[in-house]
N, C-alpha and C positions, 0 to 999 in steps of 0.2 A: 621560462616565461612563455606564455601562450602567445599564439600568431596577433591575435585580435591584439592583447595585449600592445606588444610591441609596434603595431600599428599605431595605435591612440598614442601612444608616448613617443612615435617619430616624427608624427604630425603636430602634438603640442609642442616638439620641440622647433619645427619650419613654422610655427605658427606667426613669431612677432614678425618674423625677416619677409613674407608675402605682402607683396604693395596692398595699399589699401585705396579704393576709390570710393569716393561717399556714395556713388549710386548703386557699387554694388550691397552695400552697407543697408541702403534704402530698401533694395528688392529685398533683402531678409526681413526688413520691420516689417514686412506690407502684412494687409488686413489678413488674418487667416483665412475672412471669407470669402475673398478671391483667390488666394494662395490655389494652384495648382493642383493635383493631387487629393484634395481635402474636400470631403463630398457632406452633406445633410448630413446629420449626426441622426436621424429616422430611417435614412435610405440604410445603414449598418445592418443593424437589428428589426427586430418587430419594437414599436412603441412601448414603453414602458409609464404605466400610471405610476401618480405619486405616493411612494410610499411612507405610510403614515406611521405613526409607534406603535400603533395599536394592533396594525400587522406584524409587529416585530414584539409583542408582549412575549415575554418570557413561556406564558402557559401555550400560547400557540405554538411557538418554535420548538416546544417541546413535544406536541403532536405530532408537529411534522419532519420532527428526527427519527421519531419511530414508524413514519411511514416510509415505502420505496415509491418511487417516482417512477411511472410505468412507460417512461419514453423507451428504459432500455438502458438507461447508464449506470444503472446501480447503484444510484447515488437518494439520499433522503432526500425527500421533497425540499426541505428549506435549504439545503446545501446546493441544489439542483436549481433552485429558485434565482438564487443571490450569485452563482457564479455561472451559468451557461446562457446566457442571453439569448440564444437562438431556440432555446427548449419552450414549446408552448403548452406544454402539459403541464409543469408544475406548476407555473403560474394559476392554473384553470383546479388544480388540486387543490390549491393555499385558498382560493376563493373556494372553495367547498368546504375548507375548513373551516373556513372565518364565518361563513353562513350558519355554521354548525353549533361553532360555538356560542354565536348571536342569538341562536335559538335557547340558549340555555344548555346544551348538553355537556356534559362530564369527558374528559379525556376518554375513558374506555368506550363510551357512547359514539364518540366519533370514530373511532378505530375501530368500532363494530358495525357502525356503516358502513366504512370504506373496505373490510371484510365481505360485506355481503353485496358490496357490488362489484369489487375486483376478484375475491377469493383470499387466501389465506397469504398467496405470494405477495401483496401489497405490504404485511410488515417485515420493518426488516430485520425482526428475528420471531422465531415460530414463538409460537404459547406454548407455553411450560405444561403442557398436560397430554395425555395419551402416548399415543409411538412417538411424537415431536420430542418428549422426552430421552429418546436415545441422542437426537443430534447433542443436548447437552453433557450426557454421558459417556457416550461410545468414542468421540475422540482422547476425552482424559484416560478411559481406561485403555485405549489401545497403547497411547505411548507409556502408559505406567507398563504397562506387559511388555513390551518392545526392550525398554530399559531395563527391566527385571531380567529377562534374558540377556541382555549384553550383560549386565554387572555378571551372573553367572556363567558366562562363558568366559570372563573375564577370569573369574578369579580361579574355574577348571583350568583354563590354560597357563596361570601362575604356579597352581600348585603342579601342574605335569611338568613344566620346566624345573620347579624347585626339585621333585622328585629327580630327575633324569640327571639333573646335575652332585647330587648325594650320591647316587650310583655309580656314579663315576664314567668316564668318555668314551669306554671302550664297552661297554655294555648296553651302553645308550644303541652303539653302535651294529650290537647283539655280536661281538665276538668275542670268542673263549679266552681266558686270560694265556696260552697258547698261541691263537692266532695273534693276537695284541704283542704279545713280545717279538714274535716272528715280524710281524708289520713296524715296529719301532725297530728293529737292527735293521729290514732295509729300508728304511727313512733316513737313520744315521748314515750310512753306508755312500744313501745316492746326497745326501750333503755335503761329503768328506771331499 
């Protein structure tokens, strides 16, 4: 059982048997928005406008999966959007998209502006064409090769054991059937 654990089940267990005074009962109901501790829900974060469906359409979010979010986190723009509240670049991205596409432009359209104004690292995966082409290649073939060797050193060092042991212990060992009988009497010998 974890510490926290047992903590929360020693305390639910002292729980009924603690006096109870209605006014401490009182300070817990108080308003949140003088509760201590508990500051502007604006003072947190930067402000967030409302957001509408329209910025959450399907065709959009699917823009902005295949964009990188250039704050640094390495995370897609709409992933970067909806979970880091303190990131104000995506937010400023997802409006260049939404502009973008209000203009009328096509998925590739907008990922070839945001190409020609951030560079090619902005998607987050290269285009399928020219040397880009090795990143999708050169990792599968490394580990097919990788593997191909181990399976053959594998099954080289199968068959040199299978071999060593057909030959028998004392050859393995590279001694003469001579030494071998001489080395078995004194084995028995220092047994006896």
């Amino acid at each position: 059982m974890h510490r926290r654990t047992a903590v929360k089940a020693s305390l639910a267990a002292l729980l009924p048997f603690l006096p109870r005074t209605d006014s401490a009962w009182a300070q817990g109901a108080q308003d949140s928005a003088t509760a201590p501790g508990l500051y502007d829900p604006s003072r947190v974060g930067r402000p967030r406008d409302r957001v509408t469906d329209y910025e959450n359409d399907p065709f959009i979010v699917s823009i902005e999966n295949r964009l990188r979010c250039t704050c640094g986190c390495n995370l897609d723009v709409y992933t970067c959007r909806t979970t880091d509240f303190t990131c104000g670049v995506s937010p400023a991205m997802h409006g260049e998209v939404v502009q973008l596409v209000e203009q009328g432009k096509t998925a590739q359209e907008v990922l070839d502006s945001f190409v020609a104004l951030h560079g090619e690292m902005v998607l987050m995966s290269p285009r399928k064409q020219g040397f880009n082409l090795a990143a999708y290649f050169v990792p599968g073939a490394a580990i097919s090769l990788v593997g191909a060797a181990l399976v053959w050193m594998l099954v080289r060092r199968r068959q040199g054991v299978a071999a060593e042991a057909a030959v028998g212990r004392g050859s393995a060992l590279g001694l003469s059937p001579e030494d071998r009988a001489r080395l078995d009497d004194e084995l028995s010998r220092l047994e006896r």
